[in-house]
C-alpha atoms as an extended CHARMM CRD file, in Angstrom:
* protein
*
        68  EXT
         1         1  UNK       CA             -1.8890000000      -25.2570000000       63.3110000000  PROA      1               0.0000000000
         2         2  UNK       CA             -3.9620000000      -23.2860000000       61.2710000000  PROA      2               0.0000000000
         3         3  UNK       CA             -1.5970000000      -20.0770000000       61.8130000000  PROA      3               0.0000000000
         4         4  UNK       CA              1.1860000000      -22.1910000000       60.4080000000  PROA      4               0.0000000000
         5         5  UNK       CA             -1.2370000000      -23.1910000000       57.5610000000  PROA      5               0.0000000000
         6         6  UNK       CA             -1.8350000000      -19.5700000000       56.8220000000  PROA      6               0.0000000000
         7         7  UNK       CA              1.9820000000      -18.4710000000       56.9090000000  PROA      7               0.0000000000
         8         8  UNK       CA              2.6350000000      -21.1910000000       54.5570000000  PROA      8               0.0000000000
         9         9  UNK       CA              0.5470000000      -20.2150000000       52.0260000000  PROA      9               0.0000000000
        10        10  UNK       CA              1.3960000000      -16.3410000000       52.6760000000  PROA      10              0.0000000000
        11        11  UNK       CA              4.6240000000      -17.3390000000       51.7460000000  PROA      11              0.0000000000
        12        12  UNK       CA              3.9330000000      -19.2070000000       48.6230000000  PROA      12              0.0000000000
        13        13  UNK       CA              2.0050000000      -17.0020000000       47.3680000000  PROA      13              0.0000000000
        14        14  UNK       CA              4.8980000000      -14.0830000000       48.0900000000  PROA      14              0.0000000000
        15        15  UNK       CA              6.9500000000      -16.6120000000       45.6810000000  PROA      15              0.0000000000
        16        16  UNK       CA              4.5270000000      -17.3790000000       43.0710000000  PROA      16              0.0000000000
        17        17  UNK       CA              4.6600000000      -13.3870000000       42.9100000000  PROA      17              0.0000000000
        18        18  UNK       CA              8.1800000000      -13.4340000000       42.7000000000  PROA      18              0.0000000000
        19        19  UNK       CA              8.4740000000      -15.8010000000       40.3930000000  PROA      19              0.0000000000
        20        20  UNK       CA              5.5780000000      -13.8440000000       38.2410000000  PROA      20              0.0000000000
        21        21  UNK       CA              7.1680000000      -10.8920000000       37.9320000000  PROA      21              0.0000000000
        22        22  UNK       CA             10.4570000000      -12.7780000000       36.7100000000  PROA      22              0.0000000000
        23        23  UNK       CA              8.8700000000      -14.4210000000       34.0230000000  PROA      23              0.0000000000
        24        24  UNK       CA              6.9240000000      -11.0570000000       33.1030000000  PROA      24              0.0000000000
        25        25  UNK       CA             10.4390000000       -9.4620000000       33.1160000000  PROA      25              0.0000000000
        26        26  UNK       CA             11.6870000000      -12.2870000000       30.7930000000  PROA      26              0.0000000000
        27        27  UNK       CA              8.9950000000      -12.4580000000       28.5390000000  PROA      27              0.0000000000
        28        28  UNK       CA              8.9150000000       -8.3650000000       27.9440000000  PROA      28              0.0000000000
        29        29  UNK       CA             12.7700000000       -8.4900000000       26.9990000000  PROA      29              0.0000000000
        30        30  UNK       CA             12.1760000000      -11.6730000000       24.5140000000  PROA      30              0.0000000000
        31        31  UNK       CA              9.6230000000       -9.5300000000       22.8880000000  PROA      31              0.0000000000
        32        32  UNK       CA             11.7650000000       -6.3990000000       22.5490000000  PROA      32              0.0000000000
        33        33  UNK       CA             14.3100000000       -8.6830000000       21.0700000000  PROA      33              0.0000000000
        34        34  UNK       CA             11.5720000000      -10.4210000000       18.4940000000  PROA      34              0.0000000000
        35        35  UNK       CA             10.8660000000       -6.5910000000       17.8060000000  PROA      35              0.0000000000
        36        36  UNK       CA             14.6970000000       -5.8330000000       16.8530000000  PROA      36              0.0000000000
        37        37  UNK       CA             14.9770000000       -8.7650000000       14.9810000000  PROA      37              0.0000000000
        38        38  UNK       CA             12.2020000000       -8.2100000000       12.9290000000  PROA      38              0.0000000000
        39        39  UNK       CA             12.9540000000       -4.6390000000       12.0590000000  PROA      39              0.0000000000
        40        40  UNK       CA             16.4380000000       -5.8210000000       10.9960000000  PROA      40              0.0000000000
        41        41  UNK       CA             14.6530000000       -8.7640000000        8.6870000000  PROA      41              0.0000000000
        42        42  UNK       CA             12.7980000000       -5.5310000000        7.4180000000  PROA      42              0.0000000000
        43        43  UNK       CA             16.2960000000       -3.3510000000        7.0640000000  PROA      43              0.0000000000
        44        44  UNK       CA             17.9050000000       -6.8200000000        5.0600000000  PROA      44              0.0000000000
        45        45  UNK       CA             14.8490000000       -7.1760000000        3.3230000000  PROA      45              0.0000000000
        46        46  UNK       CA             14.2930000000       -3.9640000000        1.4480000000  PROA      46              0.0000000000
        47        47  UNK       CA             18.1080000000       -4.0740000000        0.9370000000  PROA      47              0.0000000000
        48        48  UNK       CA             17.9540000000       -7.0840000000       -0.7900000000  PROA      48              0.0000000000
        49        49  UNK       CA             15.2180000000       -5.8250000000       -3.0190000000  PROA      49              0.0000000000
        50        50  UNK       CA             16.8150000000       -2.7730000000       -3.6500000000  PROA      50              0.0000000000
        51        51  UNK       CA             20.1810000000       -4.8310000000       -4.7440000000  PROA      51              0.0000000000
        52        52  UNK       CA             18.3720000000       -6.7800000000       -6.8100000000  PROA      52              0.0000000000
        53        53  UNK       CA             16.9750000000       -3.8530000000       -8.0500000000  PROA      53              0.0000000000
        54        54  UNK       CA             20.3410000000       -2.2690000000       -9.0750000000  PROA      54              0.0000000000
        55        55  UNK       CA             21.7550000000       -5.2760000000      -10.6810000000  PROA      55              0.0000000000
        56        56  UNK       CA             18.6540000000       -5.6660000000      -13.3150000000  PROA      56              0.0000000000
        57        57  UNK       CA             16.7370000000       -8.7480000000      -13.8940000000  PROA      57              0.0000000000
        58        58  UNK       CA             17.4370000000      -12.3090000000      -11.7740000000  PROA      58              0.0000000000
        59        59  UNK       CA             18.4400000000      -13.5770000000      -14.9220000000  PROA      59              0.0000000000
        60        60  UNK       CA             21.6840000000      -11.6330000000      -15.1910000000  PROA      60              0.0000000000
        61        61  UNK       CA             22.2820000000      -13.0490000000      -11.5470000000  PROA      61              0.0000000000
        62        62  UNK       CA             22.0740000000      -16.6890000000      -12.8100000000  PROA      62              0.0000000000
        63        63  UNK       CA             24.1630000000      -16.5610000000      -15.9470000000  PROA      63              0.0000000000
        64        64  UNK       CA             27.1610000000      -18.7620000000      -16.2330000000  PROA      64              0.0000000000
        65        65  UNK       CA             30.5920000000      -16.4080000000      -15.0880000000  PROA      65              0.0000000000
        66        66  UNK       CA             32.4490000000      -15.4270000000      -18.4410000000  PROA      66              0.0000000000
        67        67  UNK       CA             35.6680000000      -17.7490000000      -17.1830000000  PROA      67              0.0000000000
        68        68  UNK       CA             33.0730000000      -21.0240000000      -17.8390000000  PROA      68              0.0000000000
């Protein structure tokens, strides 16, 4: 009985390993993903600004279209 005891609890703990080193694996790819995203907020960002930039003040951008 106590050999079974032991093989059971070999055996979970071979899964709990498993299971470890998928979430490990998932978590490492949702951060590389969080890292692309963010450098693309960064890309959209400056382009934005730099849009902005090129088209004057925010003013201009809010003024009433000439066929009004």
């Amino acid at each position: 009985m106590n050999e079974e005891r032991i093989m059971e609890l070999e055996i979970r703990a071979a899964y709990q390993d498993d299971l470890l080193q998928t979430l490990n694996d998932i978590v490492t790819r949702q951060q590389q993903q969080i890292d692309r995203l963010e450098a693309t907020c960064r890309l959209l960002n400056e382009k934005i600004k730099s849009l902005s930039s090129e088209t004057g003040s925010s003013e201009t951008a809010q003024e009433v279209p000439p066929h009004y």
